[in-house]
C-alpha positions as a Python dict, from the first residue, in 0.01 Angstrom:
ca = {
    (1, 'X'): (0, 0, 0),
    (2, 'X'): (113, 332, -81),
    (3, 'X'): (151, 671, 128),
    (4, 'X'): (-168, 789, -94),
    (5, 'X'): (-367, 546, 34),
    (6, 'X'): (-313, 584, 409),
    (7, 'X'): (-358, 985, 373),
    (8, 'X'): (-709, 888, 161),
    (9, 'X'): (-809, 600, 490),
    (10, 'X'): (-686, 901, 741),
    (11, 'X'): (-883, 1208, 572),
    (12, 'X'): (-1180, 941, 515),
    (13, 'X'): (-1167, 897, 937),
    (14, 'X'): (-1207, 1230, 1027),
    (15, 'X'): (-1445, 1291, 813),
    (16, 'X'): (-1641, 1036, 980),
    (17, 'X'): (-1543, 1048, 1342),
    (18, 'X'): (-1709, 1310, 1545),
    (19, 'X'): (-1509, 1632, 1598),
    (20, 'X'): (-1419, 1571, 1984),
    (21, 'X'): (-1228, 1870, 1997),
    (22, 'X'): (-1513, 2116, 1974),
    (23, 'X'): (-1791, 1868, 2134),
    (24, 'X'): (-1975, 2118, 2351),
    (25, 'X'): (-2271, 2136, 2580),
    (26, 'X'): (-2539, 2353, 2371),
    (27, 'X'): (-2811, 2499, 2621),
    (28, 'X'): (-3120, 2745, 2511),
    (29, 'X'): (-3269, 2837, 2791),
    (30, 'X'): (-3605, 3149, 2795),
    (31, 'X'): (-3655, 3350, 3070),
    (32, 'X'): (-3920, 3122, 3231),
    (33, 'X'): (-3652, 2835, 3237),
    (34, 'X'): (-3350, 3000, 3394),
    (35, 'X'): (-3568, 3166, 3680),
    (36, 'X'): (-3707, 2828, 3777),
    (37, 'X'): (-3368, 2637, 3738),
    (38, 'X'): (-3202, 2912, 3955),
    (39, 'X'): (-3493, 2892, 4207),
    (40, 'X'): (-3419, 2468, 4226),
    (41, 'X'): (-3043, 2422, 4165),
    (42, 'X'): (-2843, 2786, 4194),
    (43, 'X'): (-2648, 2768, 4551),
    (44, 'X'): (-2795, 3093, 4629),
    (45, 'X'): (-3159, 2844, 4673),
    (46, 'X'): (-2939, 2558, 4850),
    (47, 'X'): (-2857, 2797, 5105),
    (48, 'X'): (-3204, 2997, 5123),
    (49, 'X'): (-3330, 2588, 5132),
    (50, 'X'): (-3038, 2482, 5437),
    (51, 'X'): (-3181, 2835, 5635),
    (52, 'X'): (-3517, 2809, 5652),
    (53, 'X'): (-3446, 2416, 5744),
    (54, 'X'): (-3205, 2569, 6020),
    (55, 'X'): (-3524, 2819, 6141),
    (56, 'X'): (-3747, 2530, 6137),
    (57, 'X'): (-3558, 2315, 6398),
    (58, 'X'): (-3483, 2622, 6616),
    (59, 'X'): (-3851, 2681, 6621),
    (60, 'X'): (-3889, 2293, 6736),
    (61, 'X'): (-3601, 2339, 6987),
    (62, 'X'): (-3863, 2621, 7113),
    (63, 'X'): (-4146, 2354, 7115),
    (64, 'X'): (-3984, 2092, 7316),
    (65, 'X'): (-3923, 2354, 7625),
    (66, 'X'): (-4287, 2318, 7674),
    (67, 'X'): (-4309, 1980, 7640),
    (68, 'X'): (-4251, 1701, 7965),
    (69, 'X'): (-3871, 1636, 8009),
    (70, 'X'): (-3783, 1296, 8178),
    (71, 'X'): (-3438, 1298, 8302),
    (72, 'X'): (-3261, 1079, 8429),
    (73, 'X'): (-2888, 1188, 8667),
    (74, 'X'): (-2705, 1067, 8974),
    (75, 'X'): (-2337, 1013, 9070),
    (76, 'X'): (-2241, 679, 9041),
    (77, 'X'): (-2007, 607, 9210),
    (78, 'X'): (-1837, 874, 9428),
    (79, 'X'): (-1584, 640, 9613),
    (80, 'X'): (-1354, 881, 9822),
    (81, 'X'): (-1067, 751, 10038),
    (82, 'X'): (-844, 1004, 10212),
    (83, 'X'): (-747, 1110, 10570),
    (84, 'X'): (-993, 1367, 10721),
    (85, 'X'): (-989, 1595, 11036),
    (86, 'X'): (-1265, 1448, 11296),
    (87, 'X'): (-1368, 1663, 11569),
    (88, 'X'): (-1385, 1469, 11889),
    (89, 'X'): (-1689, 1502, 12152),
    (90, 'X'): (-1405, 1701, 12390),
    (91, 'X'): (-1403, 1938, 12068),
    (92, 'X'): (-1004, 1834, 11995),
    (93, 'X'): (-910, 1758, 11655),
    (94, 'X'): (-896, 1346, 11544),
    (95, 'X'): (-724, 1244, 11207),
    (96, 'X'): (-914, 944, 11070),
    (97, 'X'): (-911, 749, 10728),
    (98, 'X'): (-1214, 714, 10508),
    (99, 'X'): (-1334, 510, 10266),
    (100, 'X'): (-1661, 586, 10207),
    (101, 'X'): (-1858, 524, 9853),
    (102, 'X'): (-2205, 765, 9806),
    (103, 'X'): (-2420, 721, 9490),
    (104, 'X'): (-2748, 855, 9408),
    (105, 'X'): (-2973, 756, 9135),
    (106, 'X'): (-3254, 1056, 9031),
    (107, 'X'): (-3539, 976, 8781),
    (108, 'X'): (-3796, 1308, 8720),
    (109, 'X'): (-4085, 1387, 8468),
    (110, 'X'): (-4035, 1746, 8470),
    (111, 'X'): (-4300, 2032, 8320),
    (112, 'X'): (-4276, 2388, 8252),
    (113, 'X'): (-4610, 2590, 8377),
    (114, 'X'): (-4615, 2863, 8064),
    (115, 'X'): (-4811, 3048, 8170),
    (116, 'X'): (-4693, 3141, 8573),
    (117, 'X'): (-4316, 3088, 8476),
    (118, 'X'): (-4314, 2794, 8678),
    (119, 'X'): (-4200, 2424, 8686),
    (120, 'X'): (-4322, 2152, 8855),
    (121, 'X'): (-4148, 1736, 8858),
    (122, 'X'): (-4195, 1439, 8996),
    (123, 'X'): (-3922, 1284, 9129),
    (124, 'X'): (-3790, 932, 9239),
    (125, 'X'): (-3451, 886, 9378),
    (126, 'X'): (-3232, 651, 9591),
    (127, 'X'): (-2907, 696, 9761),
    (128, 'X'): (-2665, 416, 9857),
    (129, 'X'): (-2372, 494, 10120),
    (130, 'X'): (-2037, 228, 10177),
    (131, 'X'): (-1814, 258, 10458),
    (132, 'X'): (-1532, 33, 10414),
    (133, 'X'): (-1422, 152, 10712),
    (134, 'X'): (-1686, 96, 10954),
    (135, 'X'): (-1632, -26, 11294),
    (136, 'X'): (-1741, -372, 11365),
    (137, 'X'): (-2121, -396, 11463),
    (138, 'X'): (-2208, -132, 11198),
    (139, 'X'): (-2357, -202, 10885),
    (140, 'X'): (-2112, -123, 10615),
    (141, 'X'): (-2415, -33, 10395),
    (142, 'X'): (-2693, 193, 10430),
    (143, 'X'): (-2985, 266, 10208),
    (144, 'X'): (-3224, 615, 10179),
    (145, 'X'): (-3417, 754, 9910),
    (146, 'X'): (-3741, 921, 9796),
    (147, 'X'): (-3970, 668, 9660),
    (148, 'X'): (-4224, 977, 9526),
    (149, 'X'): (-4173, 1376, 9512),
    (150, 'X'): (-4352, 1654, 9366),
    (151, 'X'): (-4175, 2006, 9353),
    (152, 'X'): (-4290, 2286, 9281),
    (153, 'X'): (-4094, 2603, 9208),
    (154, 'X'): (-4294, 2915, 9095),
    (155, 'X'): (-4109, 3285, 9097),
    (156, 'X'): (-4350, 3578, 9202),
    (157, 'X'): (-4390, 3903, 8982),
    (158, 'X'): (-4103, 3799, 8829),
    (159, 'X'): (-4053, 3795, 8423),
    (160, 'X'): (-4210, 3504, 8247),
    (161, 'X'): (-3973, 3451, 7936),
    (162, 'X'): (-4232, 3134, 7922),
    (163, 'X'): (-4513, 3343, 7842),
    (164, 'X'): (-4325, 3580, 7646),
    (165, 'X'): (-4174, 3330, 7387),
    (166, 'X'): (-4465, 3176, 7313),
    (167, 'X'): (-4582, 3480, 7166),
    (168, 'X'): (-4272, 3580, 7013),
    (169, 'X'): (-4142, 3280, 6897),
    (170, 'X'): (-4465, 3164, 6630),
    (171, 'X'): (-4425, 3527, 6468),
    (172, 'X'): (-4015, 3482, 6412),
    (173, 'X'): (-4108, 3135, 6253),
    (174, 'X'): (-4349, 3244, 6049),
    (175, 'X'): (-4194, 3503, 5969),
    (176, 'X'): (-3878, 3308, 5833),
    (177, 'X'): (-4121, 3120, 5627),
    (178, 'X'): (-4248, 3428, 5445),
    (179, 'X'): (-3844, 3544, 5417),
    (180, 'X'): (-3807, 3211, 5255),
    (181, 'X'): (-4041, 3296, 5004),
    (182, 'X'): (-3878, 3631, 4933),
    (183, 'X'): (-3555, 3507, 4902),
    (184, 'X'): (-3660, 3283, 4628),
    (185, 'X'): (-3828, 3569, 4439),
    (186, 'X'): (-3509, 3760, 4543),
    (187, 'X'): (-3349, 3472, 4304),
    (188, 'X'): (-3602, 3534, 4009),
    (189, 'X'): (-3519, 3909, 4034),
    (190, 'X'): (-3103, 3876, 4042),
    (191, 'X'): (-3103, 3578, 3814),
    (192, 'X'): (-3328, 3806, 3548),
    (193, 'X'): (-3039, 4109, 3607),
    (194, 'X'): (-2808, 3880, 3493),
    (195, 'X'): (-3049, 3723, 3235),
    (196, 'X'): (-3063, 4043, 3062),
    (197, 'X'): (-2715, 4141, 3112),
    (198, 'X'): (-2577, 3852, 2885),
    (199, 'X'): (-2904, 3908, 2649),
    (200, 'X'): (-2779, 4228, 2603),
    (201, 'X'): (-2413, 4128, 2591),
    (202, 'X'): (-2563, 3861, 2341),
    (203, 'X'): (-2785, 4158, 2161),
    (204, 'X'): (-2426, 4361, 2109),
    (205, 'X'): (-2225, 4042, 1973),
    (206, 'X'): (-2529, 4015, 1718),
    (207, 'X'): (-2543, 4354, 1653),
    (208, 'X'): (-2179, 4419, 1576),
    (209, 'X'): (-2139, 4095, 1376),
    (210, 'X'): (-2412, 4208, 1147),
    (211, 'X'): (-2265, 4609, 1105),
    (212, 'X'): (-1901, 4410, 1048),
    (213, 'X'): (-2044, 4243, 790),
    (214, 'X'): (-2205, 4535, 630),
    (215, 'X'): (-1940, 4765, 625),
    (216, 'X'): (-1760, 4491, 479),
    (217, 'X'): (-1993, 4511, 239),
    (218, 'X'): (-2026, 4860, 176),
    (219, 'X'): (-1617, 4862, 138),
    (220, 'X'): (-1653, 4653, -159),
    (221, 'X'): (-1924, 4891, -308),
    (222, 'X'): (-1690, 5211, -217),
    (223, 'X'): (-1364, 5022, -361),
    (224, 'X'): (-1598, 4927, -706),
    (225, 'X'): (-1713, 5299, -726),
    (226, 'X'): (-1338, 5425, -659),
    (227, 'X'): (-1218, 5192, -910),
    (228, 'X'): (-1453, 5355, -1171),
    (229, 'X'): (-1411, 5677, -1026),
    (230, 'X'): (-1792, 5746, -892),
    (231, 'X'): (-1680, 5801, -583),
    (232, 'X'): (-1375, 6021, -360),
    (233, 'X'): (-1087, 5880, -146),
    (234, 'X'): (-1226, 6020, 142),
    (235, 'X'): (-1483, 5851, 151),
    (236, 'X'): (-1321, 5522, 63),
    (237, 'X'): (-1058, 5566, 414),
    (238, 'X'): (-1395, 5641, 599),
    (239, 'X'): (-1535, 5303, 468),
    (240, 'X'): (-1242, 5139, 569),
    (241, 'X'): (-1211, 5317, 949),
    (242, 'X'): (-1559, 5170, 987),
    (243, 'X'): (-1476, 4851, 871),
    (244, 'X'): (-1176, 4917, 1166),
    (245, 'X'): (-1394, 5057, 1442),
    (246, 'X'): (-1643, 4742, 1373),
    (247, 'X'): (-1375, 4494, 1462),
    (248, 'X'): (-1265, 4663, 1757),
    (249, 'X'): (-1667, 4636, 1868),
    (250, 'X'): (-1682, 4290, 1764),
    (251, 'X'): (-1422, 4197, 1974),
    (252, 'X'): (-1526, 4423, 2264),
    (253, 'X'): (-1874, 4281, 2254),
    (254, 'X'): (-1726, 3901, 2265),
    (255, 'X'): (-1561, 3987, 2575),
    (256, 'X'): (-1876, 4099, 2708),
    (257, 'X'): (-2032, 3813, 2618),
    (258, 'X'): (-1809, 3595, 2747),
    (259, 'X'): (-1799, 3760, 3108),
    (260, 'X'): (-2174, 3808, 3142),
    (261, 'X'): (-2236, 3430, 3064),
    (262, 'X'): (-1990, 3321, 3339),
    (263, 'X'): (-2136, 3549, 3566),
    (264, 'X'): (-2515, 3411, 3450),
    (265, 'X'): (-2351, 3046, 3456),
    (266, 'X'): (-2160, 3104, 3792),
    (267, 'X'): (-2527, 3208, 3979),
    (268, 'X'): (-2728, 2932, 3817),
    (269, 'X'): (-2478, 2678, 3826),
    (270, 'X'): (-2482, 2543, 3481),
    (271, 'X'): (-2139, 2395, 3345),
    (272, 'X'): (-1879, 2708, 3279),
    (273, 'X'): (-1803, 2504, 2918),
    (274, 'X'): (-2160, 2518, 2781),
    (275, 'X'): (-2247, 2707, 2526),
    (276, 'X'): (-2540, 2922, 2652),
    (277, 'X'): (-2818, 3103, 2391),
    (278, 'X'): (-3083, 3279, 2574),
    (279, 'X'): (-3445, 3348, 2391),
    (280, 'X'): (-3535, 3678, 2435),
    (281, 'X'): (-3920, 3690, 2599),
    (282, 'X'): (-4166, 3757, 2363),
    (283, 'X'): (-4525, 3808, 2492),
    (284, 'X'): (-4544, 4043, 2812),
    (285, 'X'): (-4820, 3916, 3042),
    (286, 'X'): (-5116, 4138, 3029),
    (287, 'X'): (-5260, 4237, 3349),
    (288, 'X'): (-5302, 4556, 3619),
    (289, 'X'): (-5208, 4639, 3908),
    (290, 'X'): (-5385, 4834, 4181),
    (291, 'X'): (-5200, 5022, 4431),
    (292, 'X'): (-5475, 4932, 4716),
    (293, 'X'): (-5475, 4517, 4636),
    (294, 'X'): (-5059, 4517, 4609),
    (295, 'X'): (-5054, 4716, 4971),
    (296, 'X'): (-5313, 4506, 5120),
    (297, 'X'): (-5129, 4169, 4970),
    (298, 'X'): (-4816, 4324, 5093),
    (299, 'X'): (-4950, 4362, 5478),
    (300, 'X'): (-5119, 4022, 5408),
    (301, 'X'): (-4812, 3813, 5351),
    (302, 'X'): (-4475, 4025, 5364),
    (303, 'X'): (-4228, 3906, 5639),
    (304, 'X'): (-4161, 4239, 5736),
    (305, 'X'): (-4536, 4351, 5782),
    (306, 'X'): (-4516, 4075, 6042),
    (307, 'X'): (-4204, 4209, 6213),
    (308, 'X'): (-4383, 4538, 6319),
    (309, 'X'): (-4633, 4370, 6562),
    (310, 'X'): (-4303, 4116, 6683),
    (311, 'X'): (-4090, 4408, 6709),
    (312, 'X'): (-4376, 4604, 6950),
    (313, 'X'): (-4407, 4239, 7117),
    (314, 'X'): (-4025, 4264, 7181),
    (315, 'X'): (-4005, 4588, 7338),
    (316, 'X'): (-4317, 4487, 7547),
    (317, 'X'): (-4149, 4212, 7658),
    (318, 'X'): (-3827, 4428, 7759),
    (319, 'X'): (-4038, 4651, 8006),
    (320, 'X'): (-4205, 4324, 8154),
    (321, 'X'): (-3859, 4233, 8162),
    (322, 'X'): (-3730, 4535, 8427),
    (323, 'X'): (-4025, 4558, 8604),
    (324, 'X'): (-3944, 4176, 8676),
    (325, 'X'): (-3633, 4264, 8830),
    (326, 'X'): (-3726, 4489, 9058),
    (327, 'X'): (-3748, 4238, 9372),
    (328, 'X'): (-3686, 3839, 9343),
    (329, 'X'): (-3959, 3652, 9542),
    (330, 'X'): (-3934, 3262, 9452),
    (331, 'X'): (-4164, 3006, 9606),
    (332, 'X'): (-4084, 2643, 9659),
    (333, 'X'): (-4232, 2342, 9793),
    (334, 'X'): (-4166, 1984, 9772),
    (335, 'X'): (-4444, 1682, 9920),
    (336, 'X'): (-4319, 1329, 9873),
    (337, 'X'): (-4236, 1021, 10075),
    (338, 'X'): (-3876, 937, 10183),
    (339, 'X'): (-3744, 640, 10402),
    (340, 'X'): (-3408, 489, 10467),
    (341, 'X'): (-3285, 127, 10523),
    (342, 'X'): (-3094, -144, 10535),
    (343, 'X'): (-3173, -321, 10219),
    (344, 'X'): (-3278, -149, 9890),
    (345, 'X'): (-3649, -307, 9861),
    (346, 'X'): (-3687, -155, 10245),
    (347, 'X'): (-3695, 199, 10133),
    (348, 'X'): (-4058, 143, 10021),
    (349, 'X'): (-4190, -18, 10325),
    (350, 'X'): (-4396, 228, 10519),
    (351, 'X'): (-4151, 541, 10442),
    (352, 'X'): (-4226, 884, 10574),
    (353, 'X'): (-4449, 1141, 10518),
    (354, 'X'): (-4159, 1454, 10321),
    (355, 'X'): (-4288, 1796, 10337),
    (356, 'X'): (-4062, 2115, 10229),
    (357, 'X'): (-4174, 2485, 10200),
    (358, 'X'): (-3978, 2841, 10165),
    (359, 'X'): (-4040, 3149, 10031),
    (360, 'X'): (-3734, 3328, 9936),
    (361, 'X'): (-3748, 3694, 9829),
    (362, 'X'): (-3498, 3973, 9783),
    (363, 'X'): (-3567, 4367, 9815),
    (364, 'X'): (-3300, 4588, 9735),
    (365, 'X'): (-3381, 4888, 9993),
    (366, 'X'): (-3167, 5135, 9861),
    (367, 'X'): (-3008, 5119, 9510),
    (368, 'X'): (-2964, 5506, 9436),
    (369, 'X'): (-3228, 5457, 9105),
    (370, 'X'): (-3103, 5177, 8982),
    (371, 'X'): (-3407, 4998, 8876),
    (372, 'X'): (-3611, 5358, 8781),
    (373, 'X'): (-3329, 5399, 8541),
    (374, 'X'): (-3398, 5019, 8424),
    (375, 'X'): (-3745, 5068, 8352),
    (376, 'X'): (-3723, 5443, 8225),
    (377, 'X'): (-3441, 5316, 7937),
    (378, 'X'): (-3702, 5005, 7893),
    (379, 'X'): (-4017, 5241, 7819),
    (380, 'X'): (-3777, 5493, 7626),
    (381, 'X'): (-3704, 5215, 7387),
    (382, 'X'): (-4070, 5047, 7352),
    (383, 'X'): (-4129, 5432, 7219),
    (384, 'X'): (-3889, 5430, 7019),
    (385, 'X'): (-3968, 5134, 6850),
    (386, 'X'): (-4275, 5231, 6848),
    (387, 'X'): (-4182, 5537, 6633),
    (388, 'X'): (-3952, 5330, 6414),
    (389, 'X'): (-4264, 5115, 6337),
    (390, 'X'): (-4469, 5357, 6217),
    (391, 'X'): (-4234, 5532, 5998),
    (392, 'X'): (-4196, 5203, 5873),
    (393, 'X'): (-4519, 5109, 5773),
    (394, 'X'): (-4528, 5453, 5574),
    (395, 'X'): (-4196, 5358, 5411),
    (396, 'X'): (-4361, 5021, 5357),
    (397, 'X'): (-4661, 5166, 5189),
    (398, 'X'): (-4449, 5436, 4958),
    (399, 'X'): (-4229, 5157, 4832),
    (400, 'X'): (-4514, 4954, 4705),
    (401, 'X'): (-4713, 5273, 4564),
    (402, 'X'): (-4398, 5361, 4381),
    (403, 'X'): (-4298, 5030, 4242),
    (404, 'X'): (-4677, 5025, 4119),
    (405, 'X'): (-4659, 5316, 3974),
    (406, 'X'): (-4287, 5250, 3819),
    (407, 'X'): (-4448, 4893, 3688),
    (408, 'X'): (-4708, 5047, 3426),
    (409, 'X'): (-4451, 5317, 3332),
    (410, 'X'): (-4250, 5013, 3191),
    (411, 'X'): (-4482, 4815, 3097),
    (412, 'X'): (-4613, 5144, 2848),
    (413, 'X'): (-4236, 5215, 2747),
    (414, 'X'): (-4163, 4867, 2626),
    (415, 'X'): (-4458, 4885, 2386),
    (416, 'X'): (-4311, 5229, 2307),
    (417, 'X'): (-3934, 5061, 2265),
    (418, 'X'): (-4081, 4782, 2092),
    (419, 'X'): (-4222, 4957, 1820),
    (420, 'X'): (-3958, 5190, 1751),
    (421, 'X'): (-3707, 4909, 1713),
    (422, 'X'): (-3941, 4771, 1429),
    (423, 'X'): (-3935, 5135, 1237),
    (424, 'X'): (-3540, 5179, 1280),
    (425, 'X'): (-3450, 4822, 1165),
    (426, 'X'): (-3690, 4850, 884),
    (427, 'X'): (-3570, 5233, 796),
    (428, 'X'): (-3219, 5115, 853),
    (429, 'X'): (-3295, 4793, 568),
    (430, 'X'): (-3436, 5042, 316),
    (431, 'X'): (-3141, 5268, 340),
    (432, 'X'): (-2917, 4969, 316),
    (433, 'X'): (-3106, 4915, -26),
    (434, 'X'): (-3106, 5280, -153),
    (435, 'X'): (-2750, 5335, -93),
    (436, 'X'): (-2664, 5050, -255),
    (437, 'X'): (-2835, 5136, -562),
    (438, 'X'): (-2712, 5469, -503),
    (439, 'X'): (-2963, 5669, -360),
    (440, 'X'): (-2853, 5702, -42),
    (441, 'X'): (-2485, 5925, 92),
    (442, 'X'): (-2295, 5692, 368),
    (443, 'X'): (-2332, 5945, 598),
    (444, 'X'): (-2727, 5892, 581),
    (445, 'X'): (-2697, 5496, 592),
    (446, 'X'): (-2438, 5574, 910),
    (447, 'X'): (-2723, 5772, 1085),
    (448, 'X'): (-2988, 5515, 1002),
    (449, 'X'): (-2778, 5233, 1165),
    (450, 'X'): (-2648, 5423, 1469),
    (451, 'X'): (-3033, 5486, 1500),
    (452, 'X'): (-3127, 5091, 1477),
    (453, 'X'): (-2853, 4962, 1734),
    (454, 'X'): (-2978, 5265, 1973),
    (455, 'X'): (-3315, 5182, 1981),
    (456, 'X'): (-3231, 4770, 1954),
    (457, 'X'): (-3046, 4811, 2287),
    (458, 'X'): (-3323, 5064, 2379),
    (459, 'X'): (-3613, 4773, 2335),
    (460, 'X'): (-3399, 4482, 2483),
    (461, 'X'): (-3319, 4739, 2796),
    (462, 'X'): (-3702, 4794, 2810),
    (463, 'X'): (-3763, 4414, 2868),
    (464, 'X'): (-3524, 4357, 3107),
    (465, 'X'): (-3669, 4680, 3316),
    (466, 'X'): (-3993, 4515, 3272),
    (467, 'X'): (-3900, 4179, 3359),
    (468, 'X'): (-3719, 4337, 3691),
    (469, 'X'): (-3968, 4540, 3810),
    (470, 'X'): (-4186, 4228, 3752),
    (471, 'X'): (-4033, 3949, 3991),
    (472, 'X'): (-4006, 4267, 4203),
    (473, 'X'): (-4358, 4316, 4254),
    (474, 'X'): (-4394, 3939, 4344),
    (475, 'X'): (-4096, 3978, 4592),
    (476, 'X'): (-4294, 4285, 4722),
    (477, 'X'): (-4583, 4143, 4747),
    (478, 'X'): (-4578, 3748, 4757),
    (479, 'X'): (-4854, 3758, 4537),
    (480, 'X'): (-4871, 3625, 4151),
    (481, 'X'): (-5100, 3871, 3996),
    (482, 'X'): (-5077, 3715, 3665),
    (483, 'X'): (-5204, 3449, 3792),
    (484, 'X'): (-5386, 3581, 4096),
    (485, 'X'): (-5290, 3303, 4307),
    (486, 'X'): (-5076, 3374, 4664),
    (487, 'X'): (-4683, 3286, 4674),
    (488, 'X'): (-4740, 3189, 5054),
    (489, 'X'): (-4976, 2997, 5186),
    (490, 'X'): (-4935, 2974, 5592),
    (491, 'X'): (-4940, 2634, 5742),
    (492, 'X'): (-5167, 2651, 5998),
    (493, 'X'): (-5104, 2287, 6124),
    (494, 'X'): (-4743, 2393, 6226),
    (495, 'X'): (-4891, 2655, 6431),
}
């Protein structure tokens, strides 16, 4: 076999096996796809996703404290052997060794009273004491213990974080919910920036591609006229500096490109070496929006709206807070059976009636205005927050009236935009046409394609305004209104 043959068989392969060298992910992805794959796969939703699961076992960490707690503690053992001081009946000093083993066993059910602050248990417990050391006619081992005990220990006009939380804690959880929500249509609303920003990008690469290849083409045109002598030399280096200045665009716009889809690619997570088109959105939902229904929807379901009446709750609780500690008065009481023995099973044999009371209390008589300054800088601040609230719920309201208002602005522009970019490409076609056949002075075809890329980027600018302002509203307001269907539902089983 000759050399001709294996360059035929080798030419004859590639031709038939695929080109691995430029094999490459293709991905065309609209509007409506990329917002829902960044809402599902872009980290920015794994970590929204891993926080609200983090909120949702703090608020069942709050749950369990009202909920019975059966513990189970002791020391077991507690063997000590050492040499001790022993104080003798004449009152001098003895030095004995001990070897003594104590253990105690303690099993309680154990209940938080919500709404007094208190707790109450019942108890069972056992003790078992060794003295290794014990003179002859002792028993080495002795048994005590509580066979049943109920305690009681209930603080008096003190604070009640108890009752407190339980009002605080349902709004924070809820209201992480709602922030869950928001941070998803946060998603749609950055993922739609950057949407736009490579469609753009995207728009420019098109756009100077095309006006490279024109002004290649009009160079020809200029070079036949010059040639025949229909046209100047002017005109001909002016041709060819556009021809220039179109590269230089061309290859400014692919570096554009290039960065926005990383950046796009780099938020959504798609693979850096696909080969991303977007499709430019073509039908703008029709509805309207009233400023009344997106403030009331706001208030409705906005996590914020429910952080005024927790942030009020909060202060409130501060003030109960100082006025708490003002004086400590603590009650306690304990009724039970205790017995000791012998032998383990004796303990339960006819034990003893166990009663304990006290009432502890502590009243600071003079402490120079300590707790008036306490409870003034708690009041001071419940007003102030207060204040803050309000102006907040008028900020609140403005920002949705304004976004309203800023939504059918667009929405009227992009028709505007739309329609202009349909005149300039068409003018800009025609003009194309007449200067060709000769109708037309460059300078006049220059103006008429200036005026098509200006109002090109003006249109695709337009939609992604639009599209912004859109997901914004539903961030805004958790509400779908081109639908009409709520973005939050709450679950009132959890609560």
């Amino acid at each position: 076999m000759n050399k001709s043959f294996y360059s035929g068989l080798l030419i004859g392969l590639l031709f038939i096996l695929p080109d691995f060298s430029y094999a490459q992910e293709r991905v065309q992805l609209s509007l409506e796809e990329i917002v829902a794959r960044a809402k599902s796969r872009s980290p920015a939703a794994l970590r929204a996703e891993t926080r609200r699961e983090n909120r949702y076992w703090n608020y069942r960490f709050f749950r369990s404290n009202y909920n019975p707690q059966l513990r189970l503690g002791g020391t077991v053992p507690g063997f000590s052997q050492a040499v001790n001081t022993v104080i003798q009946p004449d009152g001098s000093i003895g030095f004995r060794e001990v070897r003594q083993n104590l253990m105690d066993v303690e099993l309680g059910m154990q209940q938080v009273i919500g709404a007094t602050g208190g707790v109450i248990s019942v108890n069972s417990s056992t003790n078992r004491f060794d003295n290794f050391l014990a003179p002859e006619g002792i028993p080495q081992t002795q048994w005590s213990g509580v066979p049943v005990n109920v305690r009681l220990s209930q603080p008096i006009f003190a604070f009640n974080p108890w009752k407190w939380d339980k009002k605080i804690e349902p709004l924070l959880y809820e209201e992480s919910k709602r922030e869950f929500v928001e941070e998803m249509e946060q998603i749609s609303t950055t993922v739609t920036q950057l949407f736009f920003d490579f469609l753009i990008a995207q728009v420019n690469f098109e756009i100077a591609t095309k006006n490279l290849n024109n002004t290649q083409e009009i160079l020809k045109i200029e070079q036949g006229r010059y040639n025949i002598g229909t046209t100047y030399e002017d005109k001909l280096l002016q041709v060819e500096l556009q021809v220039l200045q179109a590269r230089q665009d061309l290859a400014q716009a692919r570096l554009d490109l290039e960065a926005n889809s990383l950046r796009l690619k780099a938020f959504v997570g798609i693979n850096e070496t696909a080969e991303l088109t977007l499709i430019p959105p073509k039908e703008v939902p029709e509805f309207e929006i009233r400023v009344e229904e997106a403030i009331e929807f706001a208030f409705q379901n906005r996590a914020e709206a429910l952080g005024f009446d927790r942030r009020v709750l909060q202060a409130e609780s501060q003030v109960a807070e100082a006025r708490g500690q003002r004086f400590n008065m603590n009650f306690n009481a304990s009724y039970g059976l205790n017995n000791a023995a012998l032998q383990w099973q004796d303990i339960f044999i006819d034990p003893n009636r166990q009663t304990l009371v006290n009432l502890g209390f502590f009243v600071p008589v003079l402490d120079w205005g300590r707790n008036k300054a306490r409870m003034g800088q708690a009041q001071a601040n419940k007003r102030l927050v207060e204040y803050t609230v309000e102006q907040d719920m008028i900020n609140f309201e403005q920002e949705i009236f304004t976004k309203v208002r800023n939504f059918a602005m667009l929405k009227d522009r992009l028709e505007i935009t739309k329609l202009s970019d349909e005149v300039a490409d068409k003018r800009y076609e025609i003009s194309l046409r007449r200067y060709q056949n000769g109708n037309v002075t460059i300078t006049d075809l220059n103006i008429a394609q200036e005026e098509k890329d200006r109002n090109r980027r003006a249109y695709i600018q337009s939609l992604r305004d639009f599209w912004t302002a859109y997901y914004e509203m539903r961030q805004l307001t958790l509400y779908d209104f081109e639908s009409g269907q709520l973005l939050y539902v709450p679950d009132l089983e959890e609560r």
